[in-house]
ZADREN-339871 format. One record per residue (C-alpha): x, y, z; residue number from 1. Coordinates in Angstrom, 1 decimal. Example, Ala and Ser with C-alpha at 12.3 -4.5 7.8 and 13.67 -1.06 7.14 Angstrom:
<recs>
<rec><xx>12.3</xx><yy>-4.5</yy><zz>7.8</zz><k>1</k></rec>
<rec><xx>13.7</xx><yy>-1.1</yy><zz>7.1</zz><k>2</k></rec>
</recs>
This chain:
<recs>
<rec><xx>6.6</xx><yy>-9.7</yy><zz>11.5</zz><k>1</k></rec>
<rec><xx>7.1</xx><yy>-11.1</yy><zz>7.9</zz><k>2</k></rec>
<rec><xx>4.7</xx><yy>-12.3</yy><zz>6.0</zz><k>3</k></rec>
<rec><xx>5.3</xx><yy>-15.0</yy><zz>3.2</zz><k>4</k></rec>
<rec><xx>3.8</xx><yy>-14.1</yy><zz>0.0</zz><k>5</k></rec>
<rec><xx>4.5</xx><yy>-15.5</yy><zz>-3.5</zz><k>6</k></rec>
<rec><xx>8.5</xx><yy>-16.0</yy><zz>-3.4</zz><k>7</k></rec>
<rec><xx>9.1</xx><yy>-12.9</yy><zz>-0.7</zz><k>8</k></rec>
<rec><xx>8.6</xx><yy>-12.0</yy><zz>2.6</zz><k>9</k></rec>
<rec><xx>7.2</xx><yy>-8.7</yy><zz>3.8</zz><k>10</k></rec>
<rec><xx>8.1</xx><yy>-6.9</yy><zz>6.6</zz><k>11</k></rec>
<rec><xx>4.4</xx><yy>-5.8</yy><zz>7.9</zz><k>12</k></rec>
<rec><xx>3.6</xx><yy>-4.4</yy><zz>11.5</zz><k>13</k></rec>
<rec><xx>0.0</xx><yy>-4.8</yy><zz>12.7</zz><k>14</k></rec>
<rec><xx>-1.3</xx><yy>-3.1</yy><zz>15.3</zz><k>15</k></rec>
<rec><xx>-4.1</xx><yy>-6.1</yy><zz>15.9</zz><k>16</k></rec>
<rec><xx>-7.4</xx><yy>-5.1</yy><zz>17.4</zz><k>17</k></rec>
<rec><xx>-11.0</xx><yy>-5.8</yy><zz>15.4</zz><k>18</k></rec>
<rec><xx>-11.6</xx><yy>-2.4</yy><zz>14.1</zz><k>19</k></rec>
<rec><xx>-11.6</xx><yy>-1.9</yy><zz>10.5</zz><k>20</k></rec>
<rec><xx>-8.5</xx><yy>-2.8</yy><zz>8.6</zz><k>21</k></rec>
<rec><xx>-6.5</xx><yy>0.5</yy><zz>7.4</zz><k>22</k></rec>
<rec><xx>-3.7</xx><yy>0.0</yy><zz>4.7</zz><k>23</k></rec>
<rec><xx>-0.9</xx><yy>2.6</yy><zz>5.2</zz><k>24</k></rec>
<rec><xx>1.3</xx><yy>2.4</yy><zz>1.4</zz><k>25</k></rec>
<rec><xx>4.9</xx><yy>4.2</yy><zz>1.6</zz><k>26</k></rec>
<rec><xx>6.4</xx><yy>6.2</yy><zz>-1.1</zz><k>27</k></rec>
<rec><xx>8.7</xx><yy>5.2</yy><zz>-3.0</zz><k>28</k></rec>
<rec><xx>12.2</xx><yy>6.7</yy><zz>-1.6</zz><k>29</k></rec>
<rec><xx>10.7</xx><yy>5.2</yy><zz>1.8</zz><k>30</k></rec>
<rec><xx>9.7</xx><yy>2.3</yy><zz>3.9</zz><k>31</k></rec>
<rec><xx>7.0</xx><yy>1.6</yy><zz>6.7</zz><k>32</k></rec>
<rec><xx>9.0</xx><yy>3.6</yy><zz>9.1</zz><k>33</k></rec>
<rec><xx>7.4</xx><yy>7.1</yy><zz>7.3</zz><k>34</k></rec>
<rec><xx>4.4</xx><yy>5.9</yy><zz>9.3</zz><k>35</k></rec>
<rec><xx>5.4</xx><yy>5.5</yy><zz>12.5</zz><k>36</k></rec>
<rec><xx>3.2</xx><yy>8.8</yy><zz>13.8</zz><k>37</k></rec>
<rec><xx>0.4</xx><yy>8.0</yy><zz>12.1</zz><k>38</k></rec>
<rec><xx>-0.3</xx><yy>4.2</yy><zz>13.5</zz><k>39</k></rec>
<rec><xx>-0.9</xx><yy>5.0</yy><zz>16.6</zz><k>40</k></rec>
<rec><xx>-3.5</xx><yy>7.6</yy><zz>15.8</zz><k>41</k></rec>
<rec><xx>-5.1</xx><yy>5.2</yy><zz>13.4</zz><k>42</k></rec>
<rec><xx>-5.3</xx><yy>2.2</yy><zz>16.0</zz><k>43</k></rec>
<rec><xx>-6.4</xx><yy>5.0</yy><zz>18.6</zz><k>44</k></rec>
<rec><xx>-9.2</xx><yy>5.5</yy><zz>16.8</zz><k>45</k></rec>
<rec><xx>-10.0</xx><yy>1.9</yy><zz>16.8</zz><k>46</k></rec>
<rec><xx>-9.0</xx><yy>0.6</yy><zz>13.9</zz><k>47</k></rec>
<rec><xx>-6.7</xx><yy>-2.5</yy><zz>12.8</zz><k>48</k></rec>
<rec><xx>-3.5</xx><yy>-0.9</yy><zz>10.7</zz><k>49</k></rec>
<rec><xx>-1.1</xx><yy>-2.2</yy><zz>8.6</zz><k>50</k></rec>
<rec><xx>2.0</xx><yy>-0.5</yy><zz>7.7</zz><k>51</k></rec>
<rec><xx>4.5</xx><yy>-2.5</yy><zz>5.7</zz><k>52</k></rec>
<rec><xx>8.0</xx><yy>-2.7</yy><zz>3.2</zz><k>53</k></rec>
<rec><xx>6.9</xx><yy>-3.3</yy><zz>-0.5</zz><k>54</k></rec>
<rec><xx>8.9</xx><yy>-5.7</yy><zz>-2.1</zz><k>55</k></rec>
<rec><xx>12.5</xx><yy>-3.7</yy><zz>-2.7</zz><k>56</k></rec>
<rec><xx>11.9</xx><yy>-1.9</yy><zz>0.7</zz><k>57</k></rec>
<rec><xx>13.1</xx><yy>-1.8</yy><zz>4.1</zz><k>58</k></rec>
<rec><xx>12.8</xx><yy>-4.7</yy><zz>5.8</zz><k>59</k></rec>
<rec><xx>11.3</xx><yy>-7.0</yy><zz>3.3</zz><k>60</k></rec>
<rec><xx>13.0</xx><yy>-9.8</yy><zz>1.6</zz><k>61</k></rec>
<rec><xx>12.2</xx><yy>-11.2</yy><zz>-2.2</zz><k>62</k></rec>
<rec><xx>10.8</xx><yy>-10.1</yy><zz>-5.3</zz><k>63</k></rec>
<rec><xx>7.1</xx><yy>-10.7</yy><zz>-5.2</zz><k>64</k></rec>
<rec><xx>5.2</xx><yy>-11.0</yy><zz>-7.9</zz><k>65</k></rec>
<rec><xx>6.6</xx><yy>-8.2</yy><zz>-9.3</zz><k>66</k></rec>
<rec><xx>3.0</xx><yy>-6.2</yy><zz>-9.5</zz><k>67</k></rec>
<rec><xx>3.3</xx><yy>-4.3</yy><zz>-6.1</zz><k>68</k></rec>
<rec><xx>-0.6</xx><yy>-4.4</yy><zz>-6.1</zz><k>69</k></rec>
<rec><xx>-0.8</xx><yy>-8.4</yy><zz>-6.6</zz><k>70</k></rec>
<rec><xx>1.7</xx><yy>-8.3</yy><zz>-3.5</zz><k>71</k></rec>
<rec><xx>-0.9</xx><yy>-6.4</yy><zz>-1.5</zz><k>72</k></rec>
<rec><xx>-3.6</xx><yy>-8.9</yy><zz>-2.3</zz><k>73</k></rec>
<rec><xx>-1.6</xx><yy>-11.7</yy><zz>-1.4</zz><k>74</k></rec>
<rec><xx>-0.9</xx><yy>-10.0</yy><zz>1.8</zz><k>75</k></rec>
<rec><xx>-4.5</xx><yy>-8.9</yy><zz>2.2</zz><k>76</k></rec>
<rec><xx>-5.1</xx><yy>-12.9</yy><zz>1.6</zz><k>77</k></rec>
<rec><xx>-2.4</xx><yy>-14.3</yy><zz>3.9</zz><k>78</k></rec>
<rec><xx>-3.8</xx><yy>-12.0</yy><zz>7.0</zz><k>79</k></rec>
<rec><xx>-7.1</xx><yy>-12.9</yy><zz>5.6</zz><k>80</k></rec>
<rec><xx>-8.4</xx><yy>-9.3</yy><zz>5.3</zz><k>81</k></rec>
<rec><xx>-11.4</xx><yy>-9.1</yy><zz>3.1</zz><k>82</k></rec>
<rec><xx>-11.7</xx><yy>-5.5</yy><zz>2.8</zz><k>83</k></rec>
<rec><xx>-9.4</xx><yy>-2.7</yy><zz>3.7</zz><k>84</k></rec>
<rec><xx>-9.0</xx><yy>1.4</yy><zz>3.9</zz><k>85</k></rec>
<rec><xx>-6.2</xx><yy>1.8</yy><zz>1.7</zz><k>86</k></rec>
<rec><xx>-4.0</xx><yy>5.3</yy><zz>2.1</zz><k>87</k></rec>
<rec><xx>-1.1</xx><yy>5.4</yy><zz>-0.1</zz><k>88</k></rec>
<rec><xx>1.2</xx><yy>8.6</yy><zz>-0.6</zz><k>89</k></rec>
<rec><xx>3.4</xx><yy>9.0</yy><zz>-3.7</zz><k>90</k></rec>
<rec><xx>3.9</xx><yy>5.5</yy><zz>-5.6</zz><k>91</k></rec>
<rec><xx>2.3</xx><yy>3.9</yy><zz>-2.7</zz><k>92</k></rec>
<rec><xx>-0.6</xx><yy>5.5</yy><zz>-4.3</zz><k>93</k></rec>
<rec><xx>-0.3</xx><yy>3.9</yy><zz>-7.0</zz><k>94</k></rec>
<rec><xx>-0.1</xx><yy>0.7</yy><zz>-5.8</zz><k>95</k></rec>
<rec><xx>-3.8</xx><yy>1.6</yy><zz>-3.7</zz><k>96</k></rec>
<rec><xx>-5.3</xx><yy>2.8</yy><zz>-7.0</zz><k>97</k></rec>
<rec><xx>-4.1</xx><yy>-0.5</yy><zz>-8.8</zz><k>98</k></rec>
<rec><xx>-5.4</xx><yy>-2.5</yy><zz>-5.9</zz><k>99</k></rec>
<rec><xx>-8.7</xx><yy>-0.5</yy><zz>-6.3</zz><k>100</k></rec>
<rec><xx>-9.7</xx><yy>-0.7</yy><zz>-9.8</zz><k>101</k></rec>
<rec><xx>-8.5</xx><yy>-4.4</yy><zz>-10.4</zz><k>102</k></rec>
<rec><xx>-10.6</xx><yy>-5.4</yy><zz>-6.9</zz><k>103</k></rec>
<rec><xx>-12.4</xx><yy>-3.1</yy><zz>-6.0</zz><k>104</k></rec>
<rec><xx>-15.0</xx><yy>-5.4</yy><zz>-3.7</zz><k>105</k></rec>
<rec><xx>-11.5</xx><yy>-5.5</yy><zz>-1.6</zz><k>106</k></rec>
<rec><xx>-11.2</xx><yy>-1.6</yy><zz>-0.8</zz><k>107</k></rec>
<rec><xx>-13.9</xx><yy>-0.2</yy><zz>1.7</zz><k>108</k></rec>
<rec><xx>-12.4</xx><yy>3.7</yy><zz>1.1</zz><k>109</k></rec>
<rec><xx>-9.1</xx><yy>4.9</yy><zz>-0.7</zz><k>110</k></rec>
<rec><xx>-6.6</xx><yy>7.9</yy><zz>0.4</zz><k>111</k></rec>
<rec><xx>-4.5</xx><yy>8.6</yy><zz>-2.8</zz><k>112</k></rec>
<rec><xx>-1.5</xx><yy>11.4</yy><zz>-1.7</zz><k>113</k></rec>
<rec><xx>1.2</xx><yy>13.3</yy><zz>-3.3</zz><k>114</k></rec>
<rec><xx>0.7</xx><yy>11.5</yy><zz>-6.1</zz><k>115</k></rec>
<rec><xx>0.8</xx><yy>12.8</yy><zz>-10.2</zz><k>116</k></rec>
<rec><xx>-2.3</xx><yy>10.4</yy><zz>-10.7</zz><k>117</k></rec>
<rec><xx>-4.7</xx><yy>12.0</yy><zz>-12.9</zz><k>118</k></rec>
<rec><xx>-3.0</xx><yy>14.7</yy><zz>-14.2</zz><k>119</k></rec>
<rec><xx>-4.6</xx><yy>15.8</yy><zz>-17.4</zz><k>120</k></rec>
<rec><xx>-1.9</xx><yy>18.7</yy><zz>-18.1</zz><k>121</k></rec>
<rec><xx>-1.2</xx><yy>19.0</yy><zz>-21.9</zz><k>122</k></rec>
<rec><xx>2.7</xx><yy>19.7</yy><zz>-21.1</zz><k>123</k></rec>
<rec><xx>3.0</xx><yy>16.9</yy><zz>-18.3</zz><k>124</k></rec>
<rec><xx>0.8</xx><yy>14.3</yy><zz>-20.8</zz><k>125</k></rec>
<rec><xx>3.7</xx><yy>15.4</yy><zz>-23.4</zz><k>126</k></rec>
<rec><xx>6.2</xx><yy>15.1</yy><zz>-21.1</zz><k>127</k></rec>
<rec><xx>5.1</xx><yy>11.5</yy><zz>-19.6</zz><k>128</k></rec>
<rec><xx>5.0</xx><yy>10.0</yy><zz>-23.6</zz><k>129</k></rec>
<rec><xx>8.3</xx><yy>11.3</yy><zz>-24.0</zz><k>130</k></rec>
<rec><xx>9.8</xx><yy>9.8</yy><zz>-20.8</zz><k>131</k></rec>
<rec><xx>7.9</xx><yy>6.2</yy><zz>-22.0</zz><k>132</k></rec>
</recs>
């Protein structure tokens, strides 16, 4: 289904139920679609998911806001979710981290994957100013 947010639409399947809300965030090379073997587990276990196309991605259509976690907020508001697991791998994680510390009374539990959040590494710190 798509989901009008801002000035896009996102491309979001929902398994339904009334368990509690999971969040599944793609990487960035990817779409929705990397999560197709992990829903059903999820909603197996009873619990509503989410996976959908961040602006830019598979099968969504606009620009959003242009803040990828703003996007998940509005979409969060348009489904009327008031708190969510979030699991994000790669830059998805970054969007669930953003999400997280700018509202965090909106994340019941964050999953943060493959991701170089964190890293404290004097020669990747060096590297990362010199790439800014």
């Amino acid at each position: 289904m798509l989901i009008q947010i801002h000035d896009a639409r996102l491309s979001c399947d929902d398994s339904g139920g009334a368990g509690p809300v999971v969040v599944l965030l793609h990487a960035g090379t990817g779409s929705s679609r990397m999560w197709r073997h992990q829903v059903p587990a999820f909603a197996g276990a009873g619990m509503r998911v989410l996976a959908y196309d961040r602006c830019g991605h598979g099968a969504s259509e606009g620009a959003g806001s242009g803040i990828a976690a703003q996007d998940l907020l509005a979409l969060h508001d348009a489904l009327e979710i008031p708190k969510a697991h979030l699991v994000g791998t790669a830059a998805g994680a970054i969007v669930a981290l953003d999400l997280a510390l700018s509202h965090p009374a909106r994340v019941a539990k964050l999953v943060l994957a493959n991701t170089h959040l964190g890293v404290q590494d004097d020669e990747y710190v060096a590297l990362q100013k010199r790439l800014r």
